[in-house]
MARZA-221714 format. One record per residue: residue number from 1; residue in three letters; chain; y, x, z of N, C-alpha, C in turn. Coordinates in Angstrom, 2 decimals, always signed. Each point is the difference from the previous one (the first is absolute). Example, Ala and Ser with C-alpha at 12.3 -4.5 7.8 and 13.67 -1.06 7.14 Angstrom:
% residues 2
+-----+-----+---+---------+---------+---------+---------+---------+---------+---------+---------+---------+
!   k !   r ! c !     n.y !     n.x !     n.z !    ca.y !    ca.x !    ca.z !     c.y !     c.x !     c.z !
+-----+-----+---+---------+---------+---------+---------+---------+---------+---------+---------+---------+
!   1 ! ala ! A !   -5.69 !  +13.19 !   +7.80 !   +1.19 !   -0.89 !   +0.00 !   +1.20 !   +0.90 !   +0.00 !
!   2 ! ser ! A !   +1.05 !   -0.35 !   -0.72 !   +1.19 !   +0.82 !   +0.06 !   +1.09 !   -0.77 !   +0.73 !
+-----+-----+---+---------+---------+---------+---------+---------+---------+---------+---------+---------+
This chain:
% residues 131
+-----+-----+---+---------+---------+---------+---------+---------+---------+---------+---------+---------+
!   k !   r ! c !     n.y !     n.x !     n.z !    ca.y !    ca.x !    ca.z !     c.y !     c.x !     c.z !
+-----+-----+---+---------+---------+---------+---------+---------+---------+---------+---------+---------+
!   1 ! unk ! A !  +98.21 ! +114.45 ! +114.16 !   -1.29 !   -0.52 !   +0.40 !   -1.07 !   +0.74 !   -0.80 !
!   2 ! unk ! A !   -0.90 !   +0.52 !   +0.83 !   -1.31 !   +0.65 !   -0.86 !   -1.15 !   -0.95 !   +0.14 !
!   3 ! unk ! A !   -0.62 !   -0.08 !   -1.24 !   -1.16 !   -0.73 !   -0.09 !   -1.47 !   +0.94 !   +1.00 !
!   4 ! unk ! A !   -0.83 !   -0.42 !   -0.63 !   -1.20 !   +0.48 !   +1.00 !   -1.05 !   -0.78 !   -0.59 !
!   5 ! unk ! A !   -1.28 !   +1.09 !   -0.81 !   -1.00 !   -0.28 !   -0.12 !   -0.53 !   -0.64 !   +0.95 !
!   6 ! unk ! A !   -1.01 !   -1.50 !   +0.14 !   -0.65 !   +0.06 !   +1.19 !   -1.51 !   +0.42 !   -0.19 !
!   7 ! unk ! A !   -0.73 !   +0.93 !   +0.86 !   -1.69 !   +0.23 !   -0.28 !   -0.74 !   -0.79 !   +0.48 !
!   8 ! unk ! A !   -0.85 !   -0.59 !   -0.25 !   -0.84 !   -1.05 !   +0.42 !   -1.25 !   +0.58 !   -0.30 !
!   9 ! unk ! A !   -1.28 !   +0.28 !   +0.86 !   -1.38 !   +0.09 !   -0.10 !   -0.15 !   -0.39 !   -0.70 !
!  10 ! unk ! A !   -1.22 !   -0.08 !   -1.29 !   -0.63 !   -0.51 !   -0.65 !   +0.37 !   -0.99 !   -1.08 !
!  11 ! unk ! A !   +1.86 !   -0.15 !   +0.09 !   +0.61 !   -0.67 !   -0.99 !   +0.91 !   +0.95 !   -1.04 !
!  12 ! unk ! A !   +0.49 !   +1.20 !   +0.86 !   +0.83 !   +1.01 !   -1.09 !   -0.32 !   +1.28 !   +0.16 !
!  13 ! unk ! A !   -1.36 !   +0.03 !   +0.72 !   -0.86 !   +1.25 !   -0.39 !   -1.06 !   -0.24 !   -1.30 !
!  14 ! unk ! A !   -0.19 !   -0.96 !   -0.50 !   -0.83 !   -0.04 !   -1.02 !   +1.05 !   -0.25 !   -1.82 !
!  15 ! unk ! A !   -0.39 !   +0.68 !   -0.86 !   +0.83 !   +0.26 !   -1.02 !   -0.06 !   -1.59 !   -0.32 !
!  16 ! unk ! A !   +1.27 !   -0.61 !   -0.83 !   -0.41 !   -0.88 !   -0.54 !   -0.63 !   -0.16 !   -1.38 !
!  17 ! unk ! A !   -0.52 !   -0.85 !   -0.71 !   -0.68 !   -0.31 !   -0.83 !   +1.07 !   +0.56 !   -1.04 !
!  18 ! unk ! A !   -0.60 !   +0.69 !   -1.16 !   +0.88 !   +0.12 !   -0.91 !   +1.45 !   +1.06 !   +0.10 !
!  19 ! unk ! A !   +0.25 !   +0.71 !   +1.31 !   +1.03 !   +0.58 !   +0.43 !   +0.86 !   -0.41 !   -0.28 !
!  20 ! unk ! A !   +0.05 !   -1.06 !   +0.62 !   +1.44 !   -1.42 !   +0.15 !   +0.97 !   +0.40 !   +0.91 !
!  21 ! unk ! A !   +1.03 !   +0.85 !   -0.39 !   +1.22 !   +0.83 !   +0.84 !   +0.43 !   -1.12 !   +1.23 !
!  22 ! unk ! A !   -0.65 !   -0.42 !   +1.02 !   +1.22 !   -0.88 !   +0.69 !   -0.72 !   +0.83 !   +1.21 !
!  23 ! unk ! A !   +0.76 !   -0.81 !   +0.68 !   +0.28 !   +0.27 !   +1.73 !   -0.80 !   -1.42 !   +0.50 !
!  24 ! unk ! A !   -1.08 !   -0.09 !   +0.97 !   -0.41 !   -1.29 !   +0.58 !   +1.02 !   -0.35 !   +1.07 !
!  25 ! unk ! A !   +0.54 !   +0.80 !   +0.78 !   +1.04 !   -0.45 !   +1.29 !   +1.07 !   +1.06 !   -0.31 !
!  26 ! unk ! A !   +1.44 !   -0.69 !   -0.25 !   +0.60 !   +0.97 !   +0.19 !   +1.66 !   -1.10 !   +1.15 !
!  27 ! unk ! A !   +0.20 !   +1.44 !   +0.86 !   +1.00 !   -0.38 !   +0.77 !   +1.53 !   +0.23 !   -0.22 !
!  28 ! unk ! A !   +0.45 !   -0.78 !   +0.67 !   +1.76 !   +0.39 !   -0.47 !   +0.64 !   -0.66 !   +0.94 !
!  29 ! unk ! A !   +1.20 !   +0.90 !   +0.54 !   +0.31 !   -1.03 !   +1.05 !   -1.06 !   -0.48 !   +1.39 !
!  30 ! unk ! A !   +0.87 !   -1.38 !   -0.06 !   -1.11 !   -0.93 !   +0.81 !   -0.92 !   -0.86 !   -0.72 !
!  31 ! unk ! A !   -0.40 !   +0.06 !   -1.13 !   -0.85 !   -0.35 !   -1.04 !   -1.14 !   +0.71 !   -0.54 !
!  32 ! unk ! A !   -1.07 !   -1.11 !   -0.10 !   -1.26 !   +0.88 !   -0.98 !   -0.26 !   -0.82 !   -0.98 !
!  33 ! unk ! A !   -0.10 !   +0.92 !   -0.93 !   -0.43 !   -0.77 !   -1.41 !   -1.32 !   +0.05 !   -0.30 !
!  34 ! unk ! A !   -0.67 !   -0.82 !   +0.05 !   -1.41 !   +0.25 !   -0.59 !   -0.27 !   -0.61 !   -1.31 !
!  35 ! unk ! A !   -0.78 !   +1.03 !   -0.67 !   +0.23 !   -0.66 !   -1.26 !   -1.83 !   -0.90 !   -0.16 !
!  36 ! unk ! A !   +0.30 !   -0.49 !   -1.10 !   -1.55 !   -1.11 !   -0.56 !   -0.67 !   +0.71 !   +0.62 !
!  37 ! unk ! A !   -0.86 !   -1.33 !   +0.92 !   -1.05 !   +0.31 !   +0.49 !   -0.87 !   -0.77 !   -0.50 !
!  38 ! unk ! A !   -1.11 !   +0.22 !   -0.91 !   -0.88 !   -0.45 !   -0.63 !   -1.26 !   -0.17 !   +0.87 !
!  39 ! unk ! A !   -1.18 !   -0.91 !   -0.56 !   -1.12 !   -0.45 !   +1.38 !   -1.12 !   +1.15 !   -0.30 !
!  40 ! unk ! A !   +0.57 !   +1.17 !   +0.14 !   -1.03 !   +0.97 !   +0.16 !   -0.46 !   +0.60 !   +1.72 !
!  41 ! unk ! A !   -1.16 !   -0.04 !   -0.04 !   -0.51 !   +0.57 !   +1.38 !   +0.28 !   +1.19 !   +0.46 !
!  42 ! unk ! A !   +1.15 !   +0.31 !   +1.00 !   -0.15 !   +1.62 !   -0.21 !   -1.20 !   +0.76 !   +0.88 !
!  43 ! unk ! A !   -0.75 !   -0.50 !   +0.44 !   -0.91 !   +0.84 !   +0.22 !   -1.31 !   +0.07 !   -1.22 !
!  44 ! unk ! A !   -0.20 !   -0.32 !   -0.95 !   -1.13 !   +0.48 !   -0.86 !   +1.16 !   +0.15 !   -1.08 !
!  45 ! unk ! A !   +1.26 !   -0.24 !   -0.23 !   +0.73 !   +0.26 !   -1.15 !   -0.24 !   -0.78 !   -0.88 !
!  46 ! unk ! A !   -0.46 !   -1.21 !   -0.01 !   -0.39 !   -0.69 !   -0.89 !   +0.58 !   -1.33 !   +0.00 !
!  47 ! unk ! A !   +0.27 !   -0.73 !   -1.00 !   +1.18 !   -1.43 !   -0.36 !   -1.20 !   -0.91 !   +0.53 !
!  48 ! unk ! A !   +0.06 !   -0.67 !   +0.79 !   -0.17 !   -1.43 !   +0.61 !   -0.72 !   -1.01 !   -1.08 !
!  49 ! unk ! A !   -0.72 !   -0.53 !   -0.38 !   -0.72 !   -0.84 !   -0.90 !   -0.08 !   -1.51 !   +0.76 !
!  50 ! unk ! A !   +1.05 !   -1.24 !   -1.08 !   -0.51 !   -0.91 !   +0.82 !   +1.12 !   -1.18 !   -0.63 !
!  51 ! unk ! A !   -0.13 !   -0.93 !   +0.69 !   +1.32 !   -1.02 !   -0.66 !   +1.42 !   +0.28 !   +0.79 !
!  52 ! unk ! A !   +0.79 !   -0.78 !   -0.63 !   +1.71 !   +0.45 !   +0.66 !   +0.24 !   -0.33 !   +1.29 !
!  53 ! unk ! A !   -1.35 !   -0.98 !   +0.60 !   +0.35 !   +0.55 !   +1.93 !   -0.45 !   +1.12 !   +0.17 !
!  54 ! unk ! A !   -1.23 !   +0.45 !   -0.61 !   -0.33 !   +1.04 !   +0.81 !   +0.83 !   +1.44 !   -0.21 !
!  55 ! unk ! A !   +0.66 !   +0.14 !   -1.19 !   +0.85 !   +0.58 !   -0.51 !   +1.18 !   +0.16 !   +0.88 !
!  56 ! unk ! A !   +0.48 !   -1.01 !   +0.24 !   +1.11 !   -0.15 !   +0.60 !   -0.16 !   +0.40 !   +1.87 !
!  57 ! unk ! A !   -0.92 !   -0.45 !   +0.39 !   -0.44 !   +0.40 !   +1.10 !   +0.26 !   +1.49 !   +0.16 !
!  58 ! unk ! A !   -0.96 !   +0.74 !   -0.86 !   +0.13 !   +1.61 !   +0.00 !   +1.27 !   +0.54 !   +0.03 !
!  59 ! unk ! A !   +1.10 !   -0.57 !   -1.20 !   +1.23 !   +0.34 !   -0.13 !   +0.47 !   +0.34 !   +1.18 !
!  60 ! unk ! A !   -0.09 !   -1.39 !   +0.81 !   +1.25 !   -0.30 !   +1.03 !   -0.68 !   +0.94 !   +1.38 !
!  61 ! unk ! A !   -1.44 !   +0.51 !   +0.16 !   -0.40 !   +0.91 !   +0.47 !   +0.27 !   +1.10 !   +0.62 !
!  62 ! unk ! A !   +0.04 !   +0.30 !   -2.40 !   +0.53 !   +1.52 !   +0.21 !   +1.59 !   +0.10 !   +0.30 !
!  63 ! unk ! A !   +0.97 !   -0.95 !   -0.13 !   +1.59 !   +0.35 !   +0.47 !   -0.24 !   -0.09 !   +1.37 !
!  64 ! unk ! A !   -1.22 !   -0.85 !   +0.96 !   +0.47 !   -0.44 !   +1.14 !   -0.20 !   +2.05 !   +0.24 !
!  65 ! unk ! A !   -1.42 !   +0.20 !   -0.25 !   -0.22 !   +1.37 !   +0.55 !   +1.02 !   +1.53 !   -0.06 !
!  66 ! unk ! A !   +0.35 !   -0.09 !   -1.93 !   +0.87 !   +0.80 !   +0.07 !   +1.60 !   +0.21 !   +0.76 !
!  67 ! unk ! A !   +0.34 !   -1.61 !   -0.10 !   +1.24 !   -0.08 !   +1.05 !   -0.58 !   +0.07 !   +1.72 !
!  68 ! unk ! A !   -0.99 !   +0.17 !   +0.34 !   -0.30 !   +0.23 !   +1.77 !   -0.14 !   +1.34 !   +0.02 !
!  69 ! unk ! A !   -0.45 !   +0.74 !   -1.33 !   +0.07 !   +1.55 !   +0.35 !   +0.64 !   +0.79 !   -0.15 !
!  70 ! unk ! A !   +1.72 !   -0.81 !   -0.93 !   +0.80 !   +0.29 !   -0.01 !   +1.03 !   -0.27 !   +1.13 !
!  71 ! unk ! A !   -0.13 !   -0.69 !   +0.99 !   +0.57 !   +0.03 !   +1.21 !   +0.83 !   -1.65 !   +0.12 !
!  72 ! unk ! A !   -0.65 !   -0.95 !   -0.98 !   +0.83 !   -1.07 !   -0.11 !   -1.54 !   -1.18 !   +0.27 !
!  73 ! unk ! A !   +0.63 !   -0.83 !   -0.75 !   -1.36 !   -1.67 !   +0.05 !   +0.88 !   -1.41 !   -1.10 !
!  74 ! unk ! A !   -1.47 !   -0.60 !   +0.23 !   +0.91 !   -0.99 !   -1.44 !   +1.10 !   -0.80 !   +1.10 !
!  75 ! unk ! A !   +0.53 !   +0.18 !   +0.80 !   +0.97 !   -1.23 !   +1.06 !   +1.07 !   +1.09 !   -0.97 !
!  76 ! unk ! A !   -0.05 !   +1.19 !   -0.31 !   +1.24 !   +0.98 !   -0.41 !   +0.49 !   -0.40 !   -1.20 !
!  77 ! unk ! A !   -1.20 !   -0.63 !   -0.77 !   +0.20 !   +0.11 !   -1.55 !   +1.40 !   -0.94 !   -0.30 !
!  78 ! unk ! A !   +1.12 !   +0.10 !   -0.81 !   +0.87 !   -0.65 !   -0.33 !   +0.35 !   -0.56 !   -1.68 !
!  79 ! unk ! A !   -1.25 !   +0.58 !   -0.41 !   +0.28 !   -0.07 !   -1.52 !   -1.50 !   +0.38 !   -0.63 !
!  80 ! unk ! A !   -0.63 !   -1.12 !   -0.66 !   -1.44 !   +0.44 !   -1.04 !   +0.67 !   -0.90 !   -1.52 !
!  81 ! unk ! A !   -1.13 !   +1.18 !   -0.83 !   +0.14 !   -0.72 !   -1.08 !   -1.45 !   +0.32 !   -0.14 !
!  82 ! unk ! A !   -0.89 !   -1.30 !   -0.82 !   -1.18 !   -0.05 !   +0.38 !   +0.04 !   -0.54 !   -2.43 !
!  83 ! unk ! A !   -0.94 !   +0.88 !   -0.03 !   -0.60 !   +0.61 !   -1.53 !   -1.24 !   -0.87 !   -0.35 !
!  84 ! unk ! A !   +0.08 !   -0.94 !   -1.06 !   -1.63 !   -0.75 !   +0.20 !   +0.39 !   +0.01 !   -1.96 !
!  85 ! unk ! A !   -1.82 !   +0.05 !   -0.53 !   -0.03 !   -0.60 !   -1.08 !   -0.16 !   -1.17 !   -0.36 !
!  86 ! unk ! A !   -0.22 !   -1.28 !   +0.53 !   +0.96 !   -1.24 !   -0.21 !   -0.06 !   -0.87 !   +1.19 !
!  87 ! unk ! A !   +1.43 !   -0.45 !   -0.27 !   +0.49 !   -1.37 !   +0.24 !   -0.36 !   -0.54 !   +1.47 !
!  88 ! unk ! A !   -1.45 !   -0.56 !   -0.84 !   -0.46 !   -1.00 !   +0.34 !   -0.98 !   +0.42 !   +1.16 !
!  89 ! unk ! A !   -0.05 !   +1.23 !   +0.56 !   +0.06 !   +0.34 !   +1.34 !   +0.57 !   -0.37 !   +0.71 !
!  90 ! unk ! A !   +1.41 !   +0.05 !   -0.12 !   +0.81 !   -0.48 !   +1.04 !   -0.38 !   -0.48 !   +1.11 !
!  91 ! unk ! A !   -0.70 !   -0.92 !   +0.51 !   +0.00 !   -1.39 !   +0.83 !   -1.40 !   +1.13 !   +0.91 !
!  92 ! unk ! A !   -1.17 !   +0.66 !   -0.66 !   -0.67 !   +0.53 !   +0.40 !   +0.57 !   +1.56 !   +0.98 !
!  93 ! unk ! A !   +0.63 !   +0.53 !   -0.51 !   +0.74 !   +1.07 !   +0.07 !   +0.74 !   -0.08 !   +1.76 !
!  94 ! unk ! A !   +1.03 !   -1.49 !   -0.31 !   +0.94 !   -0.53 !   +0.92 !   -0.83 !   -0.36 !   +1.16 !
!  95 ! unk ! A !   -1.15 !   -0.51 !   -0.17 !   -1.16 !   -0.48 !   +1.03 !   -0.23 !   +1.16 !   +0.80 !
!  96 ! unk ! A !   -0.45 !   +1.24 !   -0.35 !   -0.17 !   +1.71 !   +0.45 !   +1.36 !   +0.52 !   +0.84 !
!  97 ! unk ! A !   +0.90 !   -0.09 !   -0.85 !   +0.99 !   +0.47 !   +0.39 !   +0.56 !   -0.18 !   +0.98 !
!  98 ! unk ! A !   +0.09 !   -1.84 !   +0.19 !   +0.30 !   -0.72 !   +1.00 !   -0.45 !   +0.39 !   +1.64 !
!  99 ! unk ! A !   -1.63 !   +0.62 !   -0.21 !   -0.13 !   +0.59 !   +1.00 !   +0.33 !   +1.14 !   +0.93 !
! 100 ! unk ! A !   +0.14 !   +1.08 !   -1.03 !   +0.75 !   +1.23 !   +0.28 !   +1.59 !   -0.02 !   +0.57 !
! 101 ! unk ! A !   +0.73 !   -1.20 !   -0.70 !   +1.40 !   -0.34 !   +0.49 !   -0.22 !   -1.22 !   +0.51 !
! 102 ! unk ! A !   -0.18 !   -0.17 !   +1.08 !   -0.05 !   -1.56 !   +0.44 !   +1.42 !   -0.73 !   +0.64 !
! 103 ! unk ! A !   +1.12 !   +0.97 !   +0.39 !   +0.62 !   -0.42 !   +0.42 !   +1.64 !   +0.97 !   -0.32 !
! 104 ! unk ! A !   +0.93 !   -0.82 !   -0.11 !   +1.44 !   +0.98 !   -1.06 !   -0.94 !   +0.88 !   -1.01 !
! 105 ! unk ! A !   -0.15 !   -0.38 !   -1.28 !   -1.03 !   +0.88 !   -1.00 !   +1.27 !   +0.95 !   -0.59 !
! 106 ! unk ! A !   -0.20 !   +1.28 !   -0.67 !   +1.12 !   +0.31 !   -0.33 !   +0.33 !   -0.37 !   -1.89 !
! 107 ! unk ! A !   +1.63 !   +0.50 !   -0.23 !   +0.07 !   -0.49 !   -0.98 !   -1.13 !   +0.76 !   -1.25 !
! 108 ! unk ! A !   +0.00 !   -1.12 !   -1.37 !   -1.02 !   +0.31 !   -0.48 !   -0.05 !   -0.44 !   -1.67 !
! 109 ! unk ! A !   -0.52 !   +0.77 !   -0.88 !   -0.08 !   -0.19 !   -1.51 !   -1.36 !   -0.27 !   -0.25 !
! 110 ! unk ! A !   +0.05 !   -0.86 !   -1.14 !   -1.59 !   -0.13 !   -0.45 !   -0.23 !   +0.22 !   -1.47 !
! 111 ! unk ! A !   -0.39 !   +1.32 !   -0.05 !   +0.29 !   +0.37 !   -2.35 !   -1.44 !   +0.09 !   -0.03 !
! 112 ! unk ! A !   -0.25 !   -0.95 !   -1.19 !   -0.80 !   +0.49 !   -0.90 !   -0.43 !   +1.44 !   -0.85 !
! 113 ! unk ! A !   -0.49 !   +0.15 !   -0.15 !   -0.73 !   +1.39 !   -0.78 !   -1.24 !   -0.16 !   -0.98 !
! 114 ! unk ! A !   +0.15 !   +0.56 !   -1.46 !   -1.01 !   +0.30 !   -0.93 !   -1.38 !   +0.25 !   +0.61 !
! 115 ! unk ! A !   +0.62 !   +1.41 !   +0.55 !   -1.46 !   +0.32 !   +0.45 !   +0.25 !   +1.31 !   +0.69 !
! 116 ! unk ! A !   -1.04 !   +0.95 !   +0.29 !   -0.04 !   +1.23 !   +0.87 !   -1.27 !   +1.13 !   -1.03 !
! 117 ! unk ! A !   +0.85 !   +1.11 !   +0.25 !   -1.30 !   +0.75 !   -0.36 !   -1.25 !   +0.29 !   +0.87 !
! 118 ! unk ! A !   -0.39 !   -0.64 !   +1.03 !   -0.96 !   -0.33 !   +1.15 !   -0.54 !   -1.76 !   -0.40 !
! 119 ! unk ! A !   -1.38 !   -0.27 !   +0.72 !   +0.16 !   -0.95 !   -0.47 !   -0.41 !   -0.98 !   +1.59 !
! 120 ! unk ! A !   +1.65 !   -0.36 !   -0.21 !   +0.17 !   -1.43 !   +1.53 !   +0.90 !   -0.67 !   -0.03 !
! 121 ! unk ! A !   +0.42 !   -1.31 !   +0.15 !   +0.70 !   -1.05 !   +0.12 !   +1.72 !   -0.02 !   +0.61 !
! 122 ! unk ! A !   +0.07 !   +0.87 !   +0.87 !   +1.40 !   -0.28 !   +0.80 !   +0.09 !   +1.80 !   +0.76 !
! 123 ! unk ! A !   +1.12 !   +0.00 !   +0.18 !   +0.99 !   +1.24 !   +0.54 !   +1.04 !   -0.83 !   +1.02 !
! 124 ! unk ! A !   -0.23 !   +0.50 !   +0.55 !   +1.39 !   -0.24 !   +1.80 !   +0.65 !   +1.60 !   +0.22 !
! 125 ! unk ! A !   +1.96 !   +0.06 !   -0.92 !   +0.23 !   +0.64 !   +1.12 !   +1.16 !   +0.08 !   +1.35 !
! 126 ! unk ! A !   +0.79 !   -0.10 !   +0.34 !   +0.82 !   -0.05 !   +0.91 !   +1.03 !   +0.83 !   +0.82 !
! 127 ! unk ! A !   +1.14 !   -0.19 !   +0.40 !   +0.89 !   +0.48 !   +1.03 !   -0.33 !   -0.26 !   +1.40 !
! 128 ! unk ! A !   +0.28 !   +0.56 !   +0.86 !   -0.15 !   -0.11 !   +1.63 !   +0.68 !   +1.14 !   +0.63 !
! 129 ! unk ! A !   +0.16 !   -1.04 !   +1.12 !   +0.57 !   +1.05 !   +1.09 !   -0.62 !   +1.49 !   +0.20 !
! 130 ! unk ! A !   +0.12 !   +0.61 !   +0.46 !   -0.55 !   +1.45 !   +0.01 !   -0.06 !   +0.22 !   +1.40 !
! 131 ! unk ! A !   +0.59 !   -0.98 !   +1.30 !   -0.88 !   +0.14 !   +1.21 !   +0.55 !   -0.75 !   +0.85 !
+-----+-----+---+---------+---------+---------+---------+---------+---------+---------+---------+---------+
């Protein structure tokens, strides 16, 4: 099985911050991995300012977008693990989320984190079908 960069407009044409070696979509198989998607805008390149809905909103955004231009959608997704600096989001977080998966949600982790060298609240990233 060979993997496969995926290119995405305006998400893995722009360097990342800090020259942070990863891959935003990468394929394998019948699988795409996307890695943390943080609530940055990709059209001005700039992190999202706001509380953990609006945060979270953007997140689930940017996977819905990068997984549709990768040839998939969130009905594909089978696996997130969703990155917050605390806790006590949860219930706010689950409220957002709830919308994006409204129905069979896929399986799912919820970790805490210190912090980020960027400065925003939560990271979403995920497995999915690949088409």
């Amino acid at each position: 099985m060979e993997k496969e960069i995926v290119q995405i407009p305006g998400v893995t044409d722009t360097p990342s911050p800090n020259n942070v070696p990863l891959s935003a979509v990468v394929k394998a198989g019948d699988f795409l991995f996307v890695s943390g998607m943080p609530p940055k805008d990709h059209t001005t390149g700039k992190m999202i300012k706001g509380d953990i809905e609006v945060q979270t909103r953007q997140v689930l955004e940017n996977l819905k977008m990068v997984l549709e231009a990768s040839g998939s959608s969130l009905d594909k997704v089978v696996k997130t693990t969703v990155f917050c600096v605390n806790a006590a989001h949860f219930r706010a977080v689950n409220d957002i989320y709830r919308q994006y998966f409204p129905n069979d949600p896929p399986a799912r982790s919820f970790v805490t984190v210190g912090s980020w060298p960027a400065s925003f609240d939560i990271e979403i990233e995920c497995v999915a079908i690949a088409s």
